[in-house]
N, CA, C and O atoms as CSV, one atom per row, in Angstrom:
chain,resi,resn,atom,element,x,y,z
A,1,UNK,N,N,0.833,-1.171,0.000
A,1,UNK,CA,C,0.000,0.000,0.000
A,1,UNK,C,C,0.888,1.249,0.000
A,1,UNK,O,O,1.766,1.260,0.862
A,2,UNK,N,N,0.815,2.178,-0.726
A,2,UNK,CA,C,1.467,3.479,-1.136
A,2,UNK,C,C,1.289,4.250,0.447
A,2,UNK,O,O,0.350,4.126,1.232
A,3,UNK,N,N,2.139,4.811,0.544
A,3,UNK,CA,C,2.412,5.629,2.135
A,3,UNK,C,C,3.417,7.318,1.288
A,3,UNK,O,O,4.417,7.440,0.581
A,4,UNK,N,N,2.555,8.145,1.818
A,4,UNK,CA,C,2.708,9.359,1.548
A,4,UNK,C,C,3.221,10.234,2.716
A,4,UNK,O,O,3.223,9.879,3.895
A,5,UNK,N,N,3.664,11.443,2.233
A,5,UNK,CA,C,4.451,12.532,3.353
A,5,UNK,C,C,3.868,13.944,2.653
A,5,UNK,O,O,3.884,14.209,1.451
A,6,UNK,N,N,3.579,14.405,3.260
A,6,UNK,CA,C,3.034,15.898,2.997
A,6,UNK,C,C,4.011,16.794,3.966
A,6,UNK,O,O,3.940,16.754,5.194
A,7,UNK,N,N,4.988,17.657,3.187
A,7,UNK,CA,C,6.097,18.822,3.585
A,7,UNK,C,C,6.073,19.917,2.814
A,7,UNK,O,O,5.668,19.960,1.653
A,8,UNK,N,N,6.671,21.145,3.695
A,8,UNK,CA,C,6.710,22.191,3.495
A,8,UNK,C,C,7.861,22.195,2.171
A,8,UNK,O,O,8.760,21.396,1.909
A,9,UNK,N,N,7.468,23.297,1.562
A,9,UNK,CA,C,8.656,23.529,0.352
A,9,UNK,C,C,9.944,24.416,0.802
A,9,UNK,O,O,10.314,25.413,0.184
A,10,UNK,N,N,10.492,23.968,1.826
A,10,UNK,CA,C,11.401,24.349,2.769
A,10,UNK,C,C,12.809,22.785,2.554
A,10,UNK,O,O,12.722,21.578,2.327
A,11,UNK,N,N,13.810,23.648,2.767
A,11,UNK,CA,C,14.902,23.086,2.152
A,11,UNK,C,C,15.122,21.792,3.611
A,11,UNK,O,O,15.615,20.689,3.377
A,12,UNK,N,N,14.668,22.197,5.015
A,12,UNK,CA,C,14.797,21.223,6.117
A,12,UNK,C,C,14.100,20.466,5.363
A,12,UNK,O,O,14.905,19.740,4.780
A,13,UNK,N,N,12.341,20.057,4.825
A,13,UNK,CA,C,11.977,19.200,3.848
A,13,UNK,C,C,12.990,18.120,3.398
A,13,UNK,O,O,12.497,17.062,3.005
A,14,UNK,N,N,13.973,18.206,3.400
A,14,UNK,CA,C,14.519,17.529,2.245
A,14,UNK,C,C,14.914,16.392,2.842
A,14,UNK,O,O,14.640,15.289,2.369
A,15,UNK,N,N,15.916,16.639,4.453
A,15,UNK,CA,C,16.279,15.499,5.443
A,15,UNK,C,C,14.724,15.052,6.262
A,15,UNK,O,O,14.474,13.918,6.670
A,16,UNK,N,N,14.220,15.707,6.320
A,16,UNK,CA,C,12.345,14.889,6.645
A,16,UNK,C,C,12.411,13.572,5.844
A,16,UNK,O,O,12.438,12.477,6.404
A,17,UNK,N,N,12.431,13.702,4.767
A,17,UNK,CA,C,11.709,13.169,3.429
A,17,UNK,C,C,12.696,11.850,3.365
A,17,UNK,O,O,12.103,10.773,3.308
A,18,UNK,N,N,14.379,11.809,3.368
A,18,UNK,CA,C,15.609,11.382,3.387
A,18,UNK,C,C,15.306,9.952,4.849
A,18,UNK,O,O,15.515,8.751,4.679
A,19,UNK,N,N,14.878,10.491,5.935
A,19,UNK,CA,C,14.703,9.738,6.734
A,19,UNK,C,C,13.743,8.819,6.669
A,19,UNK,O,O,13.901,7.599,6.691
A,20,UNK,N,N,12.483,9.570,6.568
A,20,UNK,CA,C,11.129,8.580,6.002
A,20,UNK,C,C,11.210,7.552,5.209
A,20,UNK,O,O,10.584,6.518,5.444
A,21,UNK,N,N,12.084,7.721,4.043
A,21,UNK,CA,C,12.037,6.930,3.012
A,21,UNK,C,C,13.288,5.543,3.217
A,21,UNK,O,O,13.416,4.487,2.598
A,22,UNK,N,N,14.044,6.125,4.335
A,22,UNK,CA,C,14.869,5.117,4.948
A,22,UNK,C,C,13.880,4.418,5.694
A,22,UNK,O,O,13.548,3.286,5.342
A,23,UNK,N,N,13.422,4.915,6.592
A,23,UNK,CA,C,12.353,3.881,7.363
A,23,UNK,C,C,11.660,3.339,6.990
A,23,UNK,O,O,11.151,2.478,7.707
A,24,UNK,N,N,11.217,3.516,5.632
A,24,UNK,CA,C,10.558,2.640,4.829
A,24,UNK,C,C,11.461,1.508,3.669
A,24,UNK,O,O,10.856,0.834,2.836
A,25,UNK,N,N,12.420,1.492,3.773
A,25,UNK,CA,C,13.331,0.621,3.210
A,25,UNK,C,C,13.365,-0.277,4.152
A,25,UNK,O,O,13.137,-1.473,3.968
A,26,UNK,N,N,13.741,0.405,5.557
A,26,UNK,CA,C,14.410,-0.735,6.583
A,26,UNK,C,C,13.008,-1.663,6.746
A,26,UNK,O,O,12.973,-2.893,6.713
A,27,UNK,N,N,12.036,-0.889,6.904
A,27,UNK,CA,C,10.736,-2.098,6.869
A,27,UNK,C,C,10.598,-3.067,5.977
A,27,UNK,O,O,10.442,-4.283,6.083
A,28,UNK,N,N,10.683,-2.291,5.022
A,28,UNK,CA,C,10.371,-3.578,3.797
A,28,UNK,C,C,11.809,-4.501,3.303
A,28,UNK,O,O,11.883,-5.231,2.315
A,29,UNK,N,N,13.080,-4.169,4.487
A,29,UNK,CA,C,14.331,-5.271,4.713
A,29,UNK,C,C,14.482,-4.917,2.922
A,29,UNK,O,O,14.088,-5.731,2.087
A,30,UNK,N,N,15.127,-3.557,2.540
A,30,UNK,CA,C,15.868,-3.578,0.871
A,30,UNK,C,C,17.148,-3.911,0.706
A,30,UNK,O,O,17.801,-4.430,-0.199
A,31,UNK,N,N,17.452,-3.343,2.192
A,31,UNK,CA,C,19.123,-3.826,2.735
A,31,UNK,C,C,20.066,-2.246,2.570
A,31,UNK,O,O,19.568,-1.383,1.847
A,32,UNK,N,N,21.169,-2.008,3.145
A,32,UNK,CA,C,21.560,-0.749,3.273
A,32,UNK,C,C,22.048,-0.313,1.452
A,32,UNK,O,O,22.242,0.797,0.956
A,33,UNK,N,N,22.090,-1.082,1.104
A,33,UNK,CA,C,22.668,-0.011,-0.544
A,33,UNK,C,C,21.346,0.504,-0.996
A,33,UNK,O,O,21.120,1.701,-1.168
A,34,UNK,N,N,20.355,-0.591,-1.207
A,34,UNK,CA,C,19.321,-0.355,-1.896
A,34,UNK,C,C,18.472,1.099,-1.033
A,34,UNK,O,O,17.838,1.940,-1.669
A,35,UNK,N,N,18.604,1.128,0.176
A,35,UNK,CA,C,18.166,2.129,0.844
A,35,UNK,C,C,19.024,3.127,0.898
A,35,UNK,O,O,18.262,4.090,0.813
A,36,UNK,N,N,20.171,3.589,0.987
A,36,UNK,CA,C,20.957,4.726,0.676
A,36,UNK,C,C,20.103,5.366,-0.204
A,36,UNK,O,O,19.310,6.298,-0.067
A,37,UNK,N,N,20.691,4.118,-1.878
A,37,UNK,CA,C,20.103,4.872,-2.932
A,37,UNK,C,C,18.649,5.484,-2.773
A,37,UNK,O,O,18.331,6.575,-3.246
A,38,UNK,N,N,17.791,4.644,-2.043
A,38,UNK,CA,C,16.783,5.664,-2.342
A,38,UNK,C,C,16.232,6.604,-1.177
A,38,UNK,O,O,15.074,6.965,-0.971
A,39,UNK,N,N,17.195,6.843,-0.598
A,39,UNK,CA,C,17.357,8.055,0.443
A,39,UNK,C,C,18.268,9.274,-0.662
A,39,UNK,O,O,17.993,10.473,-0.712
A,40,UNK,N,N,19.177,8.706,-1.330
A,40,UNK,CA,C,19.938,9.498,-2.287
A,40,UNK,C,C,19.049,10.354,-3.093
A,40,UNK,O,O,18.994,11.583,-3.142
A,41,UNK,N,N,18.220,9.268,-3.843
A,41,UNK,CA,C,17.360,9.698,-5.242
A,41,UNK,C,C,16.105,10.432,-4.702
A,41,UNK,O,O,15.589,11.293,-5.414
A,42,UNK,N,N,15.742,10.229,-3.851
A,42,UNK,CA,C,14.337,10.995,-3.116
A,42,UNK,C,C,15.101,12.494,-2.992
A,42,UNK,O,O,14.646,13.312,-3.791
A,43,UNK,N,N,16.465,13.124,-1.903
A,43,UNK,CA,C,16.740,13.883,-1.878
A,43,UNK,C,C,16.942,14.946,-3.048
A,43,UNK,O,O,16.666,16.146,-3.072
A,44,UNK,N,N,17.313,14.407,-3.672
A,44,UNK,CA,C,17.815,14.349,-5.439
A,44,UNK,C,C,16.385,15.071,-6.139
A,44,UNK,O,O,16.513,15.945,-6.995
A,45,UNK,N,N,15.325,14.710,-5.782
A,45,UNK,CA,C,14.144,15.040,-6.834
A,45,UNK,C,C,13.261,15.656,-5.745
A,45,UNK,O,O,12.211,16.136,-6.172
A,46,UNK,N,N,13.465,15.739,-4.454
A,46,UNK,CA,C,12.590,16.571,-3.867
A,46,UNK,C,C,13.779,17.764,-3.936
A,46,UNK,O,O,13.226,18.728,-4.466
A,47,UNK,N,N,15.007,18.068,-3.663
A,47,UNK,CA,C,15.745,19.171,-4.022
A,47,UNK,C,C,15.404,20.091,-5.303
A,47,UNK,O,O,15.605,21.303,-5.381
A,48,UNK,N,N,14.799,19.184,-6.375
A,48,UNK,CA,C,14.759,20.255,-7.333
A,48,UNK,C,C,13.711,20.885,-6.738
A,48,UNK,O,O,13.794,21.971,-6.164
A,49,UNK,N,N,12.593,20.142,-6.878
A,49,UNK,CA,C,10.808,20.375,-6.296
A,49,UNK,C,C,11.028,21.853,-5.376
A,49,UNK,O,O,10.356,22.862,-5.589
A,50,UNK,N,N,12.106,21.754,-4.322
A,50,UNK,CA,C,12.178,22.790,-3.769
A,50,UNK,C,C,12.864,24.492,-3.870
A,50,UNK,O,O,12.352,25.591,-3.662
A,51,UNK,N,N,14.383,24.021,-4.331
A,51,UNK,CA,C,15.077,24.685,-4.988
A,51,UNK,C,C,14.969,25.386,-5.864
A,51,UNK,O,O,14.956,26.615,-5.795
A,52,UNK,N,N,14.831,24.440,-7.252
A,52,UNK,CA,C,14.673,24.976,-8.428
A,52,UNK,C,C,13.994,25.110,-9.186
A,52,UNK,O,O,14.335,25.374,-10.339
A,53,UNK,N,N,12.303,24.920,-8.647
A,53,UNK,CA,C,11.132,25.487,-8.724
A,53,UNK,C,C,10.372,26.870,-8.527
A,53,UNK,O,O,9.547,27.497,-9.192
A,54,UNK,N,N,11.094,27.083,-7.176
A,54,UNK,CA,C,10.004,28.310,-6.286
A,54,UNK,C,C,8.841,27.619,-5.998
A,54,UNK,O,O,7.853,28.352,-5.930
A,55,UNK,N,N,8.686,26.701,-5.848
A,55,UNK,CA,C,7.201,26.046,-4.986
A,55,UNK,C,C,7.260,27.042,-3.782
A,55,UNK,O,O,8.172,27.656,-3.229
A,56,UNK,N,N,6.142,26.965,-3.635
A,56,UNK,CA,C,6.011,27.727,-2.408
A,56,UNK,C,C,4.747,26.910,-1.564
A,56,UNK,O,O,4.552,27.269,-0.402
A,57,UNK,N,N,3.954,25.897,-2.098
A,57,UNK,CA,C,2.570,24.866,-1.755
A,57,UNK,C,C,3.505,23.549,-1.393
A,57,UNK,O,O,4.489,23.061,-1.949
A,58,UNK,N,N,2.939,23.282,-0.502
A,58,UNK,CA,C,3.434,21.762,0.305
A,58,UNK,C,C,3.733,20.887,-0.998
A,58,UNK,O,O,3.406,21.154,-2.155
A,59,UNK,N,N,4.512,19.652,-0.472
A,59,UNK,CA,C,5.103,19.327,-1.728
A,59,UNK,C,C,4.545,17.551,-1.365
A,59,UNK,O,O,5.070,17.241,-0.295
A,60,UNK,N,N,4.057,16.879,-1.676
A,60,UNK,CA,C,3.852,15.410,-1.732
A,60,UNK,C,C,4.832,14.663,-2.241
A,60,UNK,O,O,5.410,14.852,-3.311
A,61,UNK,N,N,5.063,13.572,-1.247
A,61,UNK,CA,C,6.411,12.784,-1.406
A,61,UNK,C,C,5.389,11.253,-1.394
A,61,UNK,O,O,4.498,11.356,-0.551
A,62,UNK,N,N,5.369,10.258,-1.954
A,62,UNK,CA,C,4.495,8.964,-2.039
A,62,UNK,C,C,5.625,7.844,-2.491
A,62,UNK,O,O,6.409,7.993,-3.429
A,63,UNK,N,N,5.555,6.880,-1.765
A,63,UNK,CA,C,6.468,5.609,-1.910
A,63,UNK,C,C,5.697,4.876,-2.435
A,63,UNK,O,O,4.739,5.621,-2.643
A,64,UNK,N,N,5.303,3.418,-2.991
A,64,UNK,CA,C,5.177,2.416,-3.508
A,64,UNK,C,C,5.605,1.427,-3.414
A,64,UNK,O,O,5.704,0.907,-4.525
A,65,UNK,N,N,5.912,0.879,-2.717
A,65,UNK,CA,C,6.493,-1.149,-2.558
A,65,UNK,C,C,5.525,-1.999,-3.776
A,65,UNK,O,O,4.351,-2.310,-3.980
A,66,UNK,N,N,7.137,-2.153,-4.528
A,66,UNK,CA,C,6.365,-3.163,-5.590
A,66,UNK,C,C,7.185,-4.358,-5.220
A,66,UNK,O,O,7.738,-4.437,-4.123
A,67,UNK,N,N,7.287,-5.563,-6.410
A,67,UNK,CA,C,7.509,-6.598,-6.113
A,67,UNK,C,C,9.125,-6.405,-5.843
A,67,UNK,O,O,9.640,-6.793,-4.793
A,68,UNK,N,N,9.843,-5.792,-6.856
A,68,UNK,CA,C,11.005,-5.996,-6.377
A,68,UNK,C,C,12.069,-4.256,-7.085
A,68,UNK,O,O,13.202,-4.087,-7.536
A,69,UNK,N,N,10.826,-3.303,-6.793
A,69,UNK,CA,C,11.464,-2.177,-6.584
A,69,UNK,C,C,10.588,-1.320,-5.876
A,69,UNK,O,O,9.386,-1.449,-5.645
A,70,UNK,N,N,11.316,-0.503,-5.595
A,70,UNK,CA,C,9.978,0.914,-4.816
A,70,UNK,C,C,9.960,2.114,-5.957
A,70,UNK,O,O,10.886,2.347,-6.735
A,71,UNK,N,N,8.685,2.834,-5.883
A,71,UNK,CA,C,8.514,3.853,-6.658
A,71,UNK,C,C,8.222,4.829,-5.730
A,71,UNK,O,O,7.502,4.679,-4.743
A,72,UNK,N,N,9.002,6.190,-6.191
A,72,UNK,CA,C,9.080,7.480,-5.329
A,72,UNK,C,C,8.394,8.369,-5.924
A,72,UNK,O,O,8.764,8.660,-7.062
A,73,UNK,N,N,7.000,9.186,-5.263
A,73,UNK,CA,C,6.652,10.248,-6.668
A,73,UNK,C,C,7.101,11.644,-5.926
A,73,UNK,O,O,7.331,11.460,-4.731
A,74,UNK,N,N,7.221,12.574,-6.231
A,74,UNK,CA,C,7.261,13.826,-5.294
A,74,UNK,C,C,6.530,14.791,-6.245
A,74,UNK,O,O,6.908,15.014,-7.396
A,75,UNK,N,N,5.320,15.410,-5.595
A,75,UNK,CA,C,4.317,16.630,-6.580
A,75,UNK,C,C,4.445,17.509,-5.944
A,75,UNK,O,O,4.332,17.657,-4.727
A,76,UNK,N,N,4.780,18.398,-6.997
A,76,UNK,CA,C,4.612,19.766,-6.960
A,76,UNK,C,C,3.583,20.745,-7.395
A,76,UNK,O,O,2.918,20.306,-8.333
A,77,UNK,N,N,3.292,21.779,-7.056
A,77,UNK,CA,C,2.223,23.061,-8.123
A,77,UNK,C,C,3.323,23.537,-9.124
A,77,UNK,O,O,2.754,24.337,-9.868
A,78,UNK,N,N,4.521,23.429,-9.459
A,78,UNK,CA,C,5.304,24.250,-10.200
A,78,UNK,C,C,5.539,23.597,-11.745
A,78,UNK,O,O,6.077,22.491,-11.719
A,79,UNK,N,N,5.264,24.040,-12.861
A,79,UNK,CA,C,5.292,23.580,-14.222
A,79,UNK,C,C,6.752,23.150,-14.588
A,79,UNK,O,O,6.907,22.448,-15.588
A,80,UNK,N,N,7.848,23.536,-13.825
A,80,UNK,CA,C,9.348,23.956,-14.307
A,80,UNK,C,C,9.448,22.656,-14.358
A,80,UNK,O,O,9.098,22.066,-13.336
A,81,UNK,N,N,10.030,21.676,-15.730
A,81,UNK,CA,C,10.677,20.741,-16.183
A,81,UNK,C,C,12.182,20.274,-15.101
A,81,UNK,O,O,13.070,21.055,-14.760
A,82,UNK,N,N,12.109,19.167,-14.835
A,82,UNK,CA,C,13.616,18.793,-14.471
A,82,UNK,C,C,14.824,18.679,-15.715
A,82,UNK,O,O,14.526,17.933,-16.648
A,83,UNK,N,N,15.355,18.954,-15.741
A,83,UNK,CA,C,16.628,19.056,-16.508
A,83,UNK,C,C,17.986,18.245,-16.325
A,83,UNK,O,O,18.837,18.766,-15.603
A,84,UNK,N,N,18.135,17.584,-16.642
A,84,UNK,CA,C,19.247,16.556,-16.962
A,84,UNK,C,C,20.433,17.281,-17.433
A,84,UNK,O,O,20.560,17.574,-18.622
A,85,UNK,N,N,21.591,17.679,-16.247
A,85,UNK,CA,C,22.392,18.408,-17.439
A,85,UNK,C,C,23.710,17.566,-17.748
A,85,UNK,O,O,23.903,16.606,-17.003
A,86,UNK,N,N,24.432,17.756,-18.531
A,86,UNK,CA,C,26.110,17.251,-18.804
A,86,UNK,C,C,26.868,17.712,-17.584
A,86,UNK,O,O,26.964,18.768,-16.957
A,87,UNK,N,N,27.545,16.061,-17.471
A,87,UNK,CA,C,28.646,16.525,-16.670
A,87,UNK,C,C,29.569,17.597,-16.548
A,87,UNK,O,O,30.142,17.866,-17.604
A,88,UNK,N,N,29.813,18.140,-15.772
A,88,UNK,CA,C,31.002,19.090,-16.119
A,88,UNK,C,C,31.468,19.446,-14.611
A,88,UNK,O,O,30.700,19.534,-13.653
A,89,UNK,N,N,33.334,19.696,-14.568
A,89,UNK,CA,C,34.010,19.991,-13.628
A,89,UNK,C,C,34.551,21.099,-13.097
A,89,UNK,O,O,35.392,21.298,-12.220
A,90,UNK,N,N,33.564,22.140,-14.172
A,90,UNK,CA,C,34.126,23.570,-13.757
A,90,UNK,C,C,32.278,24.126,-12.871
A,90,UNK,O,O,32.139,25.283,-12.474
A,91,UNK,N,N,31.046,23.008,-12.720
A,91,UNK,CA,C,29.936,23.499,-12.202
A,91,UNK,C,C,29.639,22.987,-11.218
A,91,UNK,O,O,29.539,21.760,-11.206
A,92,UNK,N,N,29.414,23.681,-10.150
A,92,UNK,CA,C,29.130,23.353,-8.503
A,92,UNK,C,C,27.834,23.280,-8.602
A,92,UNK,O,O,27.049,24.173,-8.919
A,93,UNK,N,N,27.563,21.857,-8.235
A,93,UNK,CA,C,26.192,21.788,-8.234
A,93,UNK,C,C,25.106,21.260,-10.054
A,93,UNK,O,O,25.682,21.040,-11.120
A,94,UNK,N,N,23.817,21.206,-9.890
A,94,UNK,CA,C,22.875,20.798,-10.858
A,94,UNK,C,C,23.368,19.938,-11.527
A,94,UNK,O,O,23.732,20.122,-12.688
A,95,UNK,N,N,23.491,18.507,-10.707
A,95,UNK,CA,C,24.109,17.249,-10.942
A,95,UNK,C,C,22.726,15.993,-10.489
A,95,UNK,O,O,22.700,14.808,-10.819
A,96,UNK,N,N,21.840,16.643,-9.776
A,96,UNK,CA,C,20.704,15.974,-9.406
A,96,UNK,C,C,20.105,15.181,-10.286
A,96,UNK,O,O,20.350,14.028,-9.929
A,97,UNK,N,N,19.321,15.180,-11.436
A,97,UNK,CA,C,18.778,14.861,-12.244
A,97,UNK,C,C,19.752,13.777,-13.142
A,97,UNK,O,O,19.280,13.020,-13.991
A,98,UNK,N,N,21.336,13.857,-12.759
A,98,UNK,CA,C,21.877,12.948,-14.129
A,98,UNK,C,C,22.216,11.982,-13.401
A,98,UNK,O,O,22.665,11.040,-14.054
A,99,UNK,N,N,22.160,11.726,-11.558
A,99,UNK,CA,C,22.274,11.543,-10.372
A,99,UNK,C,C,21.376,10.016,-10.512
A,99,UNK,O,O,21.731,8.837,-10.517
A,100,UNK,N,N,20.052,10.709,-10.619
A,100,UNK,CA,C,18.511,9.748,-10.685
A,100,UNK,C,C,18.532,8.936,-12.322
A,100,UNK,O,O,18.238,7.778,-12.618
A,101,UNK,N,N,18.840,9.682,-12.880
A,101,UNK,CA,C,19.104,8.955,-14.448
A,101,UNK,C,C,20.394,7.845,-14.532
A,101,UNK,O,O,20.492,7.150,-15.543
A,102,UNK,N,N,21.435,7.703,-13.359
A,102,UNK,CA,C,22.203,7.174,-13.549
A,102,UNK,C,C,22.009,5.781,-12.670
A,102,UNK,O,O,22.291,4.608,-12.915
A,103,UNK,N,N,21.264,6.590,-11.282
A,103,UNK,CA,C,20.670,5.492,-10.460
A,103,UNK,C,C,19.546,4.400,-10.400
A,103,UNK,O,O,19.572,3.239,-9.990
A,104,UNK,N,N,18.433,5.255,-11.013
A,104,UNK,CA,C,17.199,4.735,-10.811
A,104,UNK,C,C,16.684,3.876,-12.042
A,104,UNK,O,O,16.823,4.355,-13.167
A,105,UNK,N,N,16.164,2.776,-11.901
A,105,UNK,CA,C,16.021,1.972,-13.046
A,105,UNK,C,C,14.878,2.415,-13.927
A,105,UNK,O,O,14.548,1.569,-14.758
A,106,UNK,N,N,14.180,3.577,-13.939
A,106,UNK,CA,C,13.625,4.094,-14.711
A,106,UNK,C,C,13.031,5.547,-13.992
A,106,UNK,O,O,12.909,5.551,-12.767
A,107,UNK,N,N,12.657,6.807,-14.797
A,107,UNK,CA,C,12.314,7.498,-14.201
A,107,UNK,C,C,11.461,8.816,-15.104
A,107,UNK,O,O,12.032,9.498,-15.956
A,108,UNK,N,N,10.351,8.945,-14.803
A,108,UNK,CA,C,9.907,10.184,-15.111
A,108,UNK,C,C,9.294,11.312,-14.543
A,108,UNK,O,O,9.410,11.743,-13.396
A,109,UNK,N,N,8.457,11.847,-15.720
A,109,UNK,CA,C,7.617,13.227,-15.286
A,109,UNK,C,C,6.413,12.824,-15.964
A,109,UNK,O,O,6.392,12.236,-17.045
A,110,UNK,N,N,4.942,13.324,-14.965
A,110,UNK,CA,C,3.578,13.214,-15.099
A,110,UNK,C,C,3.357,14.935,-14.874
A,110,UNK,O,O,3.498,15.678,-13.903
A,111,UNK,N,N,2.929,15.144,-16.331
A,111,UNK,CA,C,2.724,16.434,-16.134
A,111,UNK,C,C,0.778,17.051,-15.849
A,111,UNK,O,O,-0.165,16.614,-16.509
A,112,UNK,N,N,0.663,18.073,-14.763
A,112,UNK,CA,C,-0.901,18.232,-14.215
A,112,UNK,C,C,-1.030,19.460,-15.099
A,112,UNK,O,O,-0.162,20.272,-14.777
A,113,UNK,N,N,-1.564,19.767,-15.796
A,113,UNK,CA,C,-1.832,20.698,-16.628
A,113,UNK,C,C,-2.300,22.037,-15.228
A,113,UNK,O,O,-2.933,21.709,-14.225
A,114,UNK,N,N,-1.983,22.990,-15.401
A,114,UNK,CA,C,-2.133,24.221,-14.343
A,114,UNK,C,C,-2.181,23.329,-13.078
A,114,UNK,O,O,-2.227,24.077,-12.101
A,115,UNK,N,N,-2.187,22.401,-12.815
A,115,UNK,CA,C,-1.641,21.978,-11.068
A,115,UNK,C,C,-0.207,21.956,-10.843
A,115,UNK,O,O,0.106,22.271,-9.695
A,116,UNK,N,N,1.162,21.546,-11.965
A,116,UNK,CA,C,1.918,21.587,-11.326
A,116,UNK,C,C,2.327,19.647,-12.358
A,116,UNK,O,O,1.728,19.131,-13.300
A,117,UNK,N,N,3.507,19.180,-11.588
A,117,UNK,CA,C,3.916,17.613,-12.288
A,117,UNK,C,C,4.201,16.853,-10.841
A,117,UNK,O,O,4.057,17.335,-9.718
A,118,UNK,N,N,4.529,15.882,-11.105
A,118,UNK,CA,C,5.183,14.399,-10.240
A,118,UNK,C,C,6.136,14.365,-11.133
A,118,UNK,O,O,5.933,14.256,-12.342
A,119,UNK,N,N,7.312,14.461,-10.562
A,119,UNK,CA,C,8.597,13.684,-10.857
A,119,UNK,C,C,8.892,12.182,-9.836
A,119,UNK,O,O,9.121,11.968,-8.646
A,120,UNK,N,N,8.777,11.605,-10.707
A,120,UNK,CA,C,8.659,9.948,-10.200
A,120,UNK,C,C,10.048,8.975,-10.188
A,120,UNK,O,O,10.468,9.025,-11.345
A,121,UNK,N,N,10.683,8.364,-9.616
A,121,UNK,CA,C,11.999,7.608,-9.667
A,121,UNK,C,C,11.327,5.681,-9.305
A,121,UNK,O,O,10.574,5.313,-8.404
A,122,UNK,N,N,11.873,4.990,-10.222
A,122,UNK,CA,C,11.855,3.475,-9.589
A,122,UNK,C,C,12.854,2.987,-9.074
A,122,UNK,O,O,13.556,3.304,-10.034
A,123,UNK,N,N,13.648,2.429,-8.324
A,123,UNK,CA,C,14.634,2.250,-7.736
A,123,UNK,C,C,14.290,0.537,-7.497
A,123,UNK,O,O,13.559,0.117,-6.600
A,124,UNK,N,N,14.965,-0.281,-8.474
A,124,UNK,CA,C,15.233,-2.269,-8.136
A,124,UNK,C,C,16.145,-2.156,-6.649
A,124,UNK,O,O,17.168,-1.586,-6.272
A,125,UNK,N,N,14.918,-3.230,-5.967
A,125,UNK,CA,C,15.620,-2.996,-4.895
A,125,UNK,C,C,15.925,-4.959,-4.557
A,125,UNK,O,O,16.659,-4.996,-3.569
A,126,UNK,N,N,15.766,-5.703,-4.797
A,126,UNK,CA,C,15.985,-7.278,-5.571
A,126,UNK,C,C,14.970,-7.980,-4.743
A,126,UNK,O,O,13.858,-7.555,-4.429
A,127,UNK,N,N,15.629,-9.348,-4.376
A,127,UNK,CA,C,14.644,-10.226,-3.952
A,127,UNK,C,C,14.082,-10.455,-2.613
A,127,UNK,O,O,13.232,-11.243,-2.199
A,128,UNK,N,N,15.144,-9.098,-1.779
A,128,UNK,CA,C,14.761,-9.307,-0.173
A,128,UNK,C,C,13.215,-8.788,-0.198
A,128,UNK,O,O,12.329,-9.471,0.316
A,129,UNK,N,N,12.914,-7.390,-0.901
A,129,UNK,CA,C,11.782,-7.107,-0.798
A,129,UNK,C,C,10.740,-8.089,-1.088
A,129,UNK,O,O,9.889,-8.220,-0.208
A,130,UNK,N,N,10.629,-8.809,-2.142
A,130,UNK,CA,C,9.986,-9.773,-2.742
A,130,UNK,C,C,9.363,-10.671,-1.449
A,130,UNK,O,O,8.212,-10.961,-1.120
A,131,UNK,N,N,10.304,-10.881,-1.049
A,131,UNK,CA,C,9.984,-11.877,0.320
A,131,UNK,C,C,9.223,-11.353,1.158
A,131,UNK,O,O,8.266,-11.977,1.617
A,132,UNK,N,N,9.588,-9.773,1.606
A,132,UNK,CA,C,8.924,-9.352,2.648
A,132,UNK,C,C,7.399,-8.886,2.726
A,132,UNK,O,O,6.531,-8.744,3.587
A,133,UNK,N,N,7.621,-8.657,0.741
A,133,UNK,CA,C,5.929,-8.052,0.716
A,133,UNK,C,C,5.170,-9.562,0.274
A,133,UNK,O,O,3.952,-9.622,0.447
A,134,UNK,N,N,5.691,-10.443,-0.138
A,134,UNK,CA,C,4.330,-11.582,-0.492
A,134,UNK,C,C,4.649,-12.770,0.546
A,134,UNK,O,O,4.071,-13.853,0.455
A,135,UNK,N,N,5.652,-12.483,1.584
A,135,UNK,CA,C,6.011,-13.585,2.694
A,135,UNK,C,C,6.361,-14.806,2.703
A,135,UNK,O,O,6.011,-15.572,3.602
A,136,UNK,N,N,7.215,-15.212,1.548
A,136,UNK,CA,C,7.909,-16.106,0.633
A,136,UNK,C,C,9.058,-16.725,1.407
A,136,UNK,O,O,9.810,-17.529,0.856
């Protein structure tokens, strides 16, 4: 069953969101890499949501336990596209997005016409979950 977080568009938001989504790894036993990463990739896509939006409306963070990955959505009111940019070693920072594209085993955008989008991440998390959600 999908388990949601409703936060301020405030940059503390971000370690809220970072912890939650650990505690929801350690429940569903993903094991510590698989949960980093998606303590990583959540930070990663609620940072833009906050940052590099201007949201200023609470921001929805929603997990998903599937069979053998979790899905992260985070919604915003803000239209602004995530952006994927090229590496480069002369730019501090706006590395987020190539971050989740490099990590996450698939990932998009659901766009709300005048509400705003979900930027969504899947993250394979293997067969421990499998076990824990059908009790195998």
């Amino acid at each position: 069953m999908p388990e949601r977080l409703l936060l301020p568009a405030d940059p503390s938001s971000i370690a809220r969101a970072r912890h939650w989504v650990a505690a929801l790894g350690r429940r569903a036993h993903v094991g510590p890499s698989a949960e980093h990463t998606l303590e990583l990739l959540t930070s990663e896509v609620l940072t833009n949501a906050i940052v590099h939006t201007g949201a200023s409306a609470p921001i929805s963070v929603r997990a998903d336990l599937r069979q053998d990955a979790v899905r992260v959505e985070v919604t915003d009111t803000d239209t602004t596209m995530p952006v994927v940019r090229p590496a480069s070693a002369t730019r501090a920072g706006g590395n987020g997005m190539r971050i989740v594209e490099m990590l996450a085993s698939t990932w998009g955008v659901d766009v709300h016409p005048g509400a705003g989008k979900t930027v969504w991440f899947e993250a394979r998390v293997g067969a421990t979950l499998r076990t824990a959600l059908l009790g195998a």
